[in-house]
N, C-alpha and C positions, 0 to 999 in steps of 0.2 A: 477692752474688757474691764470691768467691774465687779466686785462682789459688798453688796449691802451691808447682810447681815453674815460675816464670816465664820465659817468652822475649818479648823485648822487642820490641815492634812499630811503627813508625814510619811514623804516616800523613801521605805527601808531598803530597797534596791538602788539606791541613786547613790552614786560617784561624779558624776558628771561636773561638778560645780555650778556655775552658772551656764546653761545654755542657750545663747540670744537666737530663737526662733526668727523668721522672715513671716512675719503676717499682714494680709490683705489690710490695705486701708478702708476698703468699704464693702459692704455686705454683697450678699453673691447678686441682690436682683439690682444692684447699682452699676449701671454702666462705668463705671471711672476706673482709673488705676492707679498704683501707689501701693508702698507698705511699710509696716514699722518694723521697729526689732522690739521682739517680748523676749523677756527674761526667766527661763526654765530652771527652778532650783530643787531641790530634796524638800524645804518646806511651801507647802502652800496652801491657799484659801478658796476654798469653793462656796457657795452663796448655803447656808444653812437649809433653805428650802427645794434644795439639790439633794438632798438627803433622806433617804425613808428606810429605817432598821426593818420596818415592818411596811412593803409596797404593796400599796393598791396596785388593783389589775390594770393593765398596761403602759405601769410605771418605766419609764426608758432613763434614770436618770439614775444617780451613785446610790448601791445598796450593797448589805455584807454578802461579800462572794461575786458580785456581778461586774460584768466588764463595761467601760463607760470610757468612750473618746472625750479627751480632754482638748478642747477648739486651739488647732495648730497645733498641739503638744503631741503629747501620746496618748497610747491605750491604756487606761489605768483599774486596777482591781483590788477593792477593799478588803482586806483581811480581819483588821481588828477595829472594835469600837468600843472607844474611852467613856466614860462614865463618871458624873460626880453622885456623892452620897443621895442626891435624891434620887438619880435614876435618870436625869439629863446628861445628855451625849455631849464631852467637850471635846471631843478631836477623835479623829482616825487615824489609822494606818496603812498603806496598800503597797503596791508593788507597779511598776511600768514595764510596759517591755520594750525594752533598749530600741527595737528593731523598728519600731511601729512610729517612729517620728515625724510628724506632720501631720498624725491621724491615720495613719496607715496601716492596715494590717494585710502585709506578704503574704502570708499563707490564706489569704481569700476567707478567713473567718467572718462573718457579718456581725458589727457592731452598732446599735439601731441605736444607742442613748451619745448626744453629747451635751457638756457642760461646759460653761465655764470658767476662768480661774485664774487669781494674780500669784506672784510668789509673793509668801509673807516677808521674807528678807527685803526686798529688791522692789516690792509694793511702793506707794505712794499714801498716807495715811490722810483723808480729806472728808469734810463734811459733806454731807446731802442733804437736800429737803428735794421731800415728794409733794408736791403740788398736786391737788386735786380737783375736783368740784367745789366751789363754796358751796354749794344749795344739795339737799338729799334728794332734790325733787325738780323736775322744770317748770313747777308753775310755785314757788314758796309762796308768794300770796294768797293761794288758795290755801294753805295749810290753814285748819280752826285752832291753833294757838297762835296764829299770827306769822309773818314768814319769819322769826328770831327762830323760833323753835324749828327752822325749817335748816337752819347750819349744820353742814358737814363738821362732824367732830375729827376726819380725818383728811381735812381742807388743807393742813399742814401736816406732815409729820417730819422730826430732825432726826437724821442720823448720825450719830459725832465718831462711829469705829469704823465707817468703809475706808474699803482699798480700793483701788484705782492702779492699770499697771503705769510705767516711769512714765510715760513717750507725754502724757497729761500732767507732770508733772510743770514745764514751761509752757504752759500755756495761757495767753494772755487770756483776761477779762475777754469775755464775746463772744468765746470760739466756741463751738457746740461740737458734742459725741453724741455717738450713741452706744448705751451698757445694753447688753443684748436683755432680750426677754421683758428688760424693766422700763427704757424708753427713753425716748431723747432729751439731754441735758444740755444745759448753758452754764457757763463758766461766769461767775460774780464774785465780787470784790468785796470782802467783809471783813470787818476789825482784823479777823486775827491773818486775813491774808486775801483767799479762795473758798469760795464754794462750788456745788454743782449743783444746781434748781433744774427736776423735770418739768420738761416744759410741754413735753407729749407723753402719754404713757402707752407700753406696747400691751397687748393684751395673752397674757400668759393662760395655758389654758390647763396648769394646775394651780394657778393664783388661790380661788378662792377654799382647797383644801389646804395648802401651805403659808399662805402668807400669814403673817401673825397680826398683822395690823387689818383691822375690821374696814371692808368695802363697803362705801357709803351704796343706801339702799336708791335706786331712780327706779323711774316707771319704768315698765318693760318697753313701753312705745314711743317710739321719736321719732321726729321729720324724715331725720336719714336712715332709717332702717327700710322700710319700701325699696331705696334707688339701692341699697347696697344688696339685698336679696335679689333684684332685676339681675344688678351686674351678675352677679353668682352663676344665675339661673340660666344668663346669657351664653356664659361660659362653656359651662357644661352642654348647655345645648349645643353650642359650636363643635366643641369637642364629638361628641356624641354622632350629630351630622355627618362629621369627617370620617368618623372610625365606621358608618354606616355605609359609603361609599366608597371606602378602602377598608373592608374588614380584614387585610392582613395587619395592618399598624396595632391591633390590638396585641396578636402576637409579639411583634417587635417588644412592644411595652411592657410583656408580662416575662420575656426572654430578659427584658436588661434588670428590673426587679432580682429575677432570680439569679443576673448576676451580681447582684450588692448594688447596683442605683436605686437613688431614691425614689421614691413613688415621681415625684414632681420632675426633677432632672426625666425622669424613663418616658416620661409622656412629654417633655421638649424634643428627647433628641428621636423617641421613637415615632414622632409625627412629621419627621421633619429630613426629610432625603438624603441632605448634604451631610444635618450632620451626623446620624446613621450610619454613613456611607465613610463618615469620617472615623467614628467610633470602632465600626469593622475595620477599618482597614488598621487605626492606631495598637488595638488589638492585638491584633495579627502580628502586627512588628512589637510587640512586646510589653506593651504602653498595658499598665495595670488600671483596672477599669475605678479604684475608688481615686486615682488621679485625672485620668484623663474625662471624666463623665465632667467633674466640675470645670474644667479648662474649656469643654466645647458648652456648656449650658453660658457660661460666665465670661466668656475673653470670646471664643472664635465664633460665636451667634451674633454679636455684634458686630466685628469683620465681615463677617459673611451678609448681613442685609446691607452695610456699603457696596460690597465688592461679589455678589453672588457670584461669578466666572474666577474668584482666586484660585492660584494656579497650587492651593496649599491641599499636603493631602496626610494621611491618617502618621504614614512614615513619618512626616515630617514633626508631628507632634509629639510621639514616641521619642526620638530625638532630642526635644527640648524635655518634656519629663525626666526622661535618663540622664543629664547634663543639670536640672536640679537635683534630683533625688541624690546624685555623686558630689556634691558640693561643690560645682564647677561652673555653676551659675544660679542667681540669686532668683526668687521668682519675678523680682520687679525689672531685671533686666531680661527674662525670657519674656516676659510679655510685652519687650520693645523688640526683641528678635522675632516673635509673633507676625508684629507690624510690617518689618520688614520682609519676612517671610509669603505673605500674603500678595505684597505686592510686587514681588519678584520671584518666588517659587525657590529661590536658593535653599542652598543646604543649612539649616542650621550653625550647625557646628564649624561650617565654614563663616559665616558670618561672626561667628564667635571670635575662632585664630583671627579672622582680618581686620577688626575693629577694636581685639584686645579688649575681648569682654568679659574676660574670666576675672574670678574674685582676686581682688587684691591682698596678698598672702605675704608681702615683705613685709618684714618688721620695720627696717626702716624706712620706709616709703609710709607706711604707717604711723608709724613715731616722727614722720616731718608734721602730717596732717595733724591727728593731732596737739602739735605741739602751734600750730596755727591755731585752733581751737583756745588753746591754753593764753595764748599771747593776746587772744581778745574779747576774754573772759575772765578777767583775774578775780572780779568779786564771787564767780559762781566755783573755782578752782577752791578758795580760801573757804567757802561751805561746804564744800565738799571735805574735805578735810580736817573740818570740825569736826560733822560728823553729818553731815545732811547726804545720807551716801543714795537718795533717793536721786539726787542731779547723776548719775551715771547713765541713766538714762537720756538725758540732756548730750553730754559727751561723747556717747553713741551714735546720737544723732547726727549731729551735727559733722563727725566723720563721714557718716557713712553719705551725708549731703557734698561733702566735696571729693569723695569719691566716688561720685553716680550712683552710692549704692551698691559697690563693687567690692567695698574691706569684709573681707573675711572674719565673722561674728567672733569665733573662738580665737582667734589670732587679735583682731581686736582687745578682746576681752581682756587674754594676756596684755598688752603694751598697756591698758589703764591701768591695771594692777600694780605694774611695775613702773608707772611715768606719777602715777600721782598716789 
């Protein structure tokens, strides 16, 4: 996660200190697995165009009064908006609810808007350049001032105040992310260190009321707009067909809507038997549907088209949700228990006790690792203790790499505090 252009957010309910969240490494329609640890604190930054004092209609994103999931974090609700003497907005206020972490909301509230957001403590402070079009036009020779007149004035643009959260902090030249909503970046080597140059841009679909930097103007018609209408059009059609020959799957679809899945999640799992069939049953055993909807659209759809006959069933998944949600496994080691689940039908929670796969909670077993980190790192220890307290994120990692991903974040969290 990334934020461009920041507005600084102050949450007046938060004790917490730092809270190192467990987040996806990659977006939900990416097959892979992995995750990092993000750092949850009382100060933080949301993208300024996350914000509207005054929303247009079917605004889902932070406004005064309105509730808005914070990606991996919590549920958050703006209370007050700060103001300088002209009448531009320099920060906010809100509140969290303690309970709702991960994005969750317990009591089955539906929350439609998410954003999202670095801590400004524990951030990473790094340039961007937005790359764009050079040309306004696909044919600038055809322009009658010649194609000079035909440049993109917003072919470059710098940004020198984003944030970035820590886990991009060590990352070499080459390595590519992606900031949601704005598009995928590449990591470069510039005087003063690092940059992030996009190298694709996603297409946001309040860009051109919010963004402040003017979208260069192109024709409305290009080669690939035909074949990406076809796909669409194929789509739906597909869809359509199906639901014409199974008219109960509409039901299904409008049943899981109405229970807080997303439109797109409700028509995966409400077209689709197994996992349906998975859904009910995970249900049933107690599995809260805004967790368990993303775990079968994201992890167990892909199991299942290897292994359609896996002997894995709704219980089973109820199970590992409940074993994250208690702090007693990580999500990146449930979804190696997933794996194994699938192919053996075992219990969870027994694979858990027999392969000691609960989160790592000694201190010293903690404080060895660690201090292995420290003994092979001594130039990134001595910046850090300058003051470059953005490498904390670096230290994190690199723990939680030699403990599978199994050190317990806030027990962690403590031993850096207290070892460096």
């Amino acid at each position: 996660m990334g934020v461009l252009r920041p507005l600084p957010v102050t949450v007046t309910n938060w004790t917490g200190g730092t809270d190192w969240i467990d987040a996806d490494e990659w977006p939900h329609d990416v097959p892979k697995e992995g995750s990092r640890q993000v750092p949850f604190t009382g100060d933080l930054l949301i993208d300024r165009e996350d914000f509207a004092e005054v929303p247009p209609k079917g605004w889902r994103r932070v406004t005064p009064g309105g509730e808005v999931r914070l990606r991996h974090g919590y549920l958050l609700t703006v209370n007050t908006v700060h103001k300088d003497a002209d009448g531009n907005v320099t920060g906010l206020e809100g509140t969290v609810a303690p309970e709702s972490r991960g994005g969750r909301s317990p009591d089955g509230r539906k929350v439609k808007g998410t954003v999202h957001w670095v801590s400004a403590s524990e951030g990473v402070r790094t340039t961007v350049r937005l790359v764009d079009r050079l040309f306004s036009m696909d044919k600038p020779e055809e322009h009658p001032d010649g194609y000079l007149a035909a440049l993109n004035p917003a072919a470059l643009v710098v940004l020198d105040g984003a944030v970035v959260e820590p886990s991009v902090a060590e990352a070499p030249a080459g390595s590519r992310f992606q900031l949601e909503r704005v598009g995928y970046f590449h990591v470069d080597e510039v005087a003063e260190g690092t940059a992030l140059t996009r190298i694709v841009p996603r297409k946001d679909s309040w860009g051109k009321a919010a963004v402040a930097t003017p979208e260069p103007k192109v024709e409305a018609k290009t080669i690939a707009e035909p074949e990406r209408k076809r796909t669409r059009k194929s789509a739906s059609d597909a869809l359509q067909e199906l639901l014409d020959e199974r008219p109960e799957l509409a039901g299904r679809i409008d049943a899981l809507v109405a229970a807080g899945v997303a439109e797109d999640s409700a028509t995966v799992i409400g077209t689709d038997d197994a996992l349906h069939r998975l859904y009910t049953e995970g249900t049933a055993a107690g599995a809260a549907t805004e967790g368990l909807a993303p775990w079968l659209v994201n992890d167990v759809r892909g199991h299942l088209k290897d292994a359609p006959d896996a002997p894995l069933t709704g219980a089973h998944l109820a199970t590992l949700l409940r074993l994250v949600a208690a702090g007693d496994l990580t999500s990146k080691v449930a979804r190696q228990v997933l794996g194994t689940v699938v192919q053996t039908g075992e219990d969870p929670e027994h694979i858990v006790d027999r392969d000691g796969l609960r989160p790592v909670r000694d201190p010293e077993a903690l404080k060895a690792a660690l201090q292995d980190v420290i003994d092979a790192n001594a130039d990134k220890v001595a910046a850090y203790r300058g003051g470059k307290t953005n490498l904390r994120g670096f230290f994190v990692g690199q723990v939680m790499r030699a403990t599978g991903g199994r050190a317990d974040p806030k027990v962690l969290q403590q031993i850096i505090d207290e070892v460096l």
